[in-house]
N, C-alpha and C positions, 0 to 999 in steps of 0.2 A: 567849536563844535567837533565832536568825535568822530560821527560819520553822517553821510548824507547819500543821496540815492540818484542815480542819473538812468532817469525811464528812456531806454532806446524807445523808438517808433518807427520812423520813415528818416532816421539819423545813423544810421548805420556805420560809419564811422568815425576815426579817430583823430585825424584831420580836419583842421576847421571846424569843431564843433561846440560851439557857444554852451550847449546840455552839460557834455562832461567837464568843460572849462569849467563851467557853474559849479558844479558839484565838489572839483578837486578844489577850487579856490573855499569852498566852504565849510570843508572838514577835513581833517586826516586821513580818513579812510572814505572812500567811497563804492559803495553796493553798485557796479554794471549791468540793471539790472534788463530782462527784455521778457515780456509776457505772451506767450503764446493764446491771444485772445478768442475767446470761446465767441464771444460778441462780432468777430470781425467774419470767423466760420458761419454763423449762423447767420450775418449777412449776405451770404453767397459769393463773397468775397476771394475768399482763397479757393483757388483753381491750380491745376496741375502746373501749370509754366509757371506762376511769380511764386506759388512755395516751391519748386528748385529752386529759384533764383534766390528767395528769401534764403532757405537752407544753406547753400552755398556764403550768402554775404554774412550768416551770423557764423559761419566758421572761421572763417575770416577775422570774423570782427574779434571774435573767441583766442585765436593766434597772434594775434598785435596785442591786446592785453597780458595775452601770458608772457609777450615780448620783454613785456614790463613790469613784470612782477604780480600781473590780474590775473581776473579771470572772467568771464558773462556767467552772470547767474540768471538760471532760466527758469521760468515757472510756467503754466498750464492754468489756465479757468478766467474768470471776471480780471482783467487787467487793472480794476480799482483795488476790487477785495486783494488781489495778489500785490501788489504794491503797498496797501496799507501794513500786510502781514507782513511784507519783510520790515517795513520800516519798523515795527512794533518788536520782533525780534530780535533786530538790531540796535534799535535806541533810536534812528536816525531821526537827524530833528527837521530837515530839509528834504523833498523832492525837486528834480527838477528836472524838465518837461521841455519838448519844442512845441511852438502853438501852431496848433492844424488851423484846417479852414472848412472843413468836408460836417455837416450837421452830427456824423459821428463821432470828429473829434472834437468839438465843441461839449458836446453831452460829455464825453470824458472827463473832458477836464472839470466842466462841472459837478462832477460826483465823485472825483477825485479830490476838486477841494473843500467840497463840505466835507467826505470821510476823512479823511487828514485833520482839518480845524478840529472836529470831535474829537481827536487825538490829543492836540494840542502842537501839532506838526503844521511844517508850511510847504504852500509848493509855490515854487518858483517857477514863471514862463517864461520861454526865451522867443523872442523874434529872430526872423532873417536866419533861419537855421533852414527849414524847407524852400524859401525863397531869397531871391538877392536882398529885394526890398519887400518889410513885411506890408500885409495885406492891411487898407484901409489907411498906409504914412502916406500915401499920396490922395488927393481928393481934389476935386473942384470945388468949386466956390458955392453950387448950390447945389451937390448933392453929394451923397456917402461913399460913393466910386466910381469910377471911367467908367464908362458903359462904350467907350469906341477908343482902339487901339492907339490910333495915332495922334493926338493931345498928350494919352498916359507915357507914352514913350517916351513927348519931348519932354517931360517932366521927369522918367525915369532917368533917360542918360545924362539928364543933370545934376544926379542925386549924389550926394555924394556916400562912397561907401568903405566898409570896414574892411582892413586889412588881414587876409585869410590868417586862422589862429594854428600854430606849430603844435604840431605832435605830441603831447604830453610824454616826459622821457618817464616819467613811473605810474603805476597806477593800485595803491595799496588799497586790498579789498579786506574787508572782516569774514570773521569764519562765520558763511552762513548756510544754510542748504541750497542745493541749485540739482534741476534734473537734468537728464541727457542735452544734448544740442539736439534740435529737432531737424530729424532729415526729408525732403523732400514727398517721399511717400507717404510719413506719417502725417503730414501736413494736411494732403489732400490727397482722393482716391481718383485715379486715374492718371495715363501715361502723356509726359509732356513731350511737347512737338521736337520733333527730330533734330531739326533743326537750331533749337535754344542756346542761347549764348550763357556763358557761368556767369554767376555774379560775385560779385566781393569788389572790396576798395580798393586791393590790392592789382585786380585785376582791369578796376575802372579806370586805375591812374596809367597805368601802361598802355589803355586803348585810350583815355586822353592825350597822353605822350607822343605816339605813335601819330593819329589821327591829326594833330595839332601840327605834326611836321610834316608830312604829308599832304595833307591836303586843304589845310585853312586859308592858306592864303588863294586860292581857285573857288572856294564856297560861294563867290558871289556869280559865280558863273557857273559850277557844274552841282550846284545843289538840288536843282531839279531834273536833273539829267537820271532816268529811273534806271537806265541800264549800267550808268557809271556805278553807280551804288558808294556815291563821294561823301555821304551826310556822316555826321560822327557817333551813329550809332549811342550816342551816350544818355539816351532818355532811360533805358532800365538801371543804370546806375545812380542818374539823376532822382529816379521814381522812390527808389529806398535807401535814396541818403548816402549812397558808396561815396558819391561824391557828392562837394560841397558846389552850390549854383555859385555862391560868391567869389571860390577859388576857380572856380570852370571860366567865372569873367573874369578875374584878375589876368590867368594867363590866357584869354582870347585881346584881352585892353592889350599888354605888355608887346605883343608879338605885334597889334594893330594891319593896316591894310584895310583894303576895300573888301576882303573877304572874311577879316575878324569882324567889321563894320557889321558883314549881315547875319555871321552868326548871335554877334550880340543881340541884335533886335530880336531872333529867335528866341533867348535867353528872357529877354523881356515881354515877349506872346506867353512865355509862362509864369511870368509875375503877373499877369493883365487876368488871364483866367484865373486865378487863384486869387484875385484882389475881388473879380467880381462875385466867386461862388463863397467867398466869406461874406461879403454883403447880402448875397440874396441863396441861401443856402439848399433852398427848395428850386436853385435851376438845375439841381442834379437829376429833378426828375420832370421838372415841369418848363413850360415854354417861358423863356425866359423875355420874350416878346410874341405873347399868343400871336395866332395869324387867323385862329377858329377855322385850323384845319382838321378836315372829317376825313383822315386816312387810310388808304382802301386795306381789304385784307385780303391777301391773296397768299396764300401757304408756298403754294408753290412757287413763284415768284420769291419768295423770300428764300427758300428754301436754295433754287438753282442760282443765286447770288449768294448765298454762303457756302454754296459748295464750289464755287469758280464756275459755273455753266450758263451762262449769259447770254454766252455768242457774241459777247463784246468782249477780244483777247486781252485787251490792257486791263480791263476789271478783272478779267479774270484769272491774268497773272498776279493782280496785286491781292486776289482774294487766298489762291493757292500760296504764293508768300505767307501770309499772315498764318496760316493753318502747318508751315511748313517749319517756321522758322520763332513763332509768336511772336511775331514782328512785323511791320508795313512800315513802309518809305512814304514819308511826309507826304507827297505828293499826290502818290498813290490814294492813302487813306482822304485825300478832300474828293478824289475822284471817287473811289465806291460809296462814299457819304451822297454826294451828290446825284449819283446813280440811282443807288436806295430811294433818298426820298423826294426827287425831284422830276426823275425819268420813273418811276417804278411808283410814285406817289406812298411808300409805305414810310410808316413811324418811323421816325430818327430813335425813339428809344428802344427799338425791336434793333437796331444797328448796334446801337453802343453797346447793350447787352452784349450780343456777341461780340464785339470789340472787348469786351471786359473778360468774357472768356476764355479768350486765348491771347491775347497782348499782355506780355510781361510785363510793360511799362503803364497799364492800362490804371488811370486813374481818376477821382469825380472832377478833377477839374479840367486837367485838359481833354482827356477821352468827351467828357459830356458836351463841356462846351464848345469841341472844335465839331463835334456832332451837331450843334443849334444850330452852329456857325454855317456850316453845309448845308442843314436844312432849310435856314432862313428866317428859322426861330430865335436867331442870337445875336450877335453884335456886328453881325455883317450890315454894311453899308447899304448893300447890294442886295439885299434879300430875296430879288426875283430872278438872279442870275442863277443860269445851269450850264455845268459843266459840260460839254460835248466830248466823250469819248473819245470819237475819231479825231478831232482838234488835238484833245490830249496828248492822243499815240503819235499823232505828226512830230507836234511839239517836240516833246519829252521822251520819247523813243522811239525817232524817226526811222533809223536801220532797224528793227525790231528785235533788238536783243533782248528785252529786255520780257517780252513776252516768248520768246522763244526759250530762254531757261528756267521761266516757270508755266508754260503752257508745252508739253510735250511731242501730243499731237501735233501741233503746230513747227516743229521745229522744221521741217523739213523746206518750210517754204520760204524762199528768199523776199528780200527785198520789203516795201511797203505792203503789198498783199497780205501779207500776214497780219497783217490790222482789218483786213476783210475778206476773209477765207470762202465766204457765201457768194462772192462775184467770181472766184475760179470757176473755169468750167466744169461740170457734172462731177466728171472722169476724173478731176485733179484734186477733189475738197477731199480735206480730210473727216476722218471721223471726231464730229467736232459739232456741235447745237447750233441750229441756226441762231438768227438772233432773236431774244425773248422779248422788243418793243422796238417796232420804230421809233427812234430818233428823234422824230419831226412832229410823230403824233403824243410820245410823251411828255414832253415839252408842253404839248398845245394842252394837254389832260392837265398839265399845274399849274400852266398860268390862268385856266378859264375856272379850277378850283379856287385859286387864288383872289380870283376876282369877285367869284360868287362868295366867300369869308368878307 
């Protein structure tokens, strides 16, 4: 075959990638191609933080091809129609594809390969490109997916798996047309959070690098530590493919420890949701185990929990993070899920939206489902447990640094107090909201909900 076509996605680089492996093993020449889809826009999808990030990873990607002799060829509109037209221009007789999970990328593919057959062109899908182990090779015996983490695990870390694929040393592309590299403004209209990390591969391997020598071997102990800020940061590189899940575990296995141990399981909570939003594709929007909750609507209440004004500090440092930096710490985000819908009784999907908003890394599978999961809507065991705030802040950032450098006002107050700024005397509180729900009574509002469902 003369040339064939390798569709970026959520694959974004050139490392470990089974897509462009496909494509260079199937023709001479291969089209890099990546479509700026009008379909993904029009889903409300692309927001200020992930097209930087996106922006940044396709230059990247754009610079490691011209490394080797390529180049990305870029198009604008229907990512089938645009795909089909280059294959048609070029000859090419192959597409080839990593397989999503999300009801969007299924449609894709769908209509991708009936337009292609009509051609008389083929498209190729790849597994285990977006995940270590693809969605749906592991199952039980009587039913089509895990529906509970810890069964699919011990079947995951038994699996055995494929050895990360090298760098392609050339990448001979045909002369085809290609528009600009899209930059982050034109992506999407308005300013991303200040705080946003760059993306690209280039940039993902050196914070794997870095991150892996530093600090993996302690992740079993200071990963929930919200003031250490010890996690590896590496879910927005994971989210668009900079980097490979499969090479991220190879060098987490290799280095091993009791602290590669728990990143791996990590690794594998993101194969568990993605195995289950490929089986049931409608829990991106819907209760993926009703509970026939009737969820209060209170504006305000929603409103002073996305702005960080709670009167609960740990909420509402983890909230200011997220708005600061488009990012929240694992930890954090099970705590303000749980706050939202558990103490505050409001929709888990009124949350993820705005987690989707501003989280770089923000995606249908883990975003949604670690949302059900907090709600109590999802594959939690525990589905009547609520998180306690102040338990949290003890826990997890007991000296309170951790609310002290994303709560301002607060900074001034030593010690645990700062986890309860409303028991200082009159004279001593800062200017800072009291708290917006006891405790003791929100709690009592979910479980007597719960029970009347």
């Amino acid at each position: 075959m003369d040339v064939s076509i390798a569709l970026f996605t959520a694959d974004l680089r050139l490392r470990d990638n089974p897509v462009l492996r496909g494509a260079l093993d199937a023709a001479r020449r291969v089209v890099p191609l990546f479509v700026v889809d009008q379909g993904v826009a029009e889903a409300g999808f692309v927001v200020p933080n992930r097209a930087a990030f996106l922006a940044d990873a396709l230059a990247q990607l754009d610079e490691g091809l011209r490394e080797r002799g390529g180049r990305l060829v870029v198009r604008h509109g229907d990512a089938v129609a645009e795909t089909a037209r280059v294959a048609a221009e070029t000859g090419a007789g192959e597409v080839h594809l990593a397989a999503g999970v999300s009801a969007f990328a299924n449609r894709r593919e769908q209509r991708l390969r009936a337009a292609l057959e009509r051609d008389g062109r083929a498209l190729r899908v790849h597994d285990a490109v977006l995940t270590v182990v693809p969605p749906g090779a592991l199952v039980p015996a009587d039913r089509d997916h895990f529906a509970v983490f810890t069964p699919y695990f011990r079947r995951w870390d038994r699996e055995r798996v494929r050895d990360p694929l090298p760098v392609p040393r050339s990448v001979p592309v045909p002369e085809v047309r290609s528009e600009p590299l899209p930059t982050g403004a034109s992506l999407a209209k308005g300013t991303p959070s200040p705080g946003l990390p760059r993306g690209g591969e280039a940039r993902g391997r050196r914070r794997l690098s870095a991150w892996t020598g530093r600090h993996l071997d302690d992740y079993h102990t200071a990963a929930d530590d919200l003031a250490a800020d010890a996690t590896s940061r590496l879910s927005p590189f994971l989210h668009f493919g900079c980097l490979s899940p499969t090479d991220v575990l190879y060098q987490a296995r290799r280095r091993g420890g009791p602290g590669a141990d728990d990143f791996v399981r990590q690794l594998a909570w993101r194969d568990f949701h993605h195995q289950v939003l490929a089986a049931r594709p409608a829990a991106g929007h819907r209760d993926y185990r009703p509970r026939n909750d009737r969820w209060r609507h209170d504006q305000a209440a929603f409103d002073a929990w996305r702005a960080g004004r709670t009167g609960y500090p740990v909420v509402d440092a983890a909230m200011r993070q997220l708005r600061h930096e488009g990012w929240m710490h694992g930890r954090a985000r099970l705590l303000v899920a749980s706050f939202l819908t558990k103490t505050l009784y409001l929709d888990w999907r009124a949350g993820a939206r705005h987690f989707l908003d501003l989280l770089v890394d923000g995606d249908m599978a883990n975003n949604q489902l670690n949302w059900q999961w907090a709600a109590g809507t999802g594959t939690d065991t525990r589905p009547g447990r609520v998180l306690n705030p102040l338990t949290q802040a003890r826990r997890f950032d007991a000296a309170g640094d951790y609310v002290r450098r994303w709560v301002p006002e607060l900074a001034g107050i030593r010690g645990r107090a700062v986890h309860q700024p409303w028991r200082l005397p009159e004279a001593e509180r800062p200017d800072y909201p009291p708290p917006l729900v006891d405790l003791a009574d929100g709690a009592r509002r979910f479980h007597a909900a719960r029970d009347r469902a």
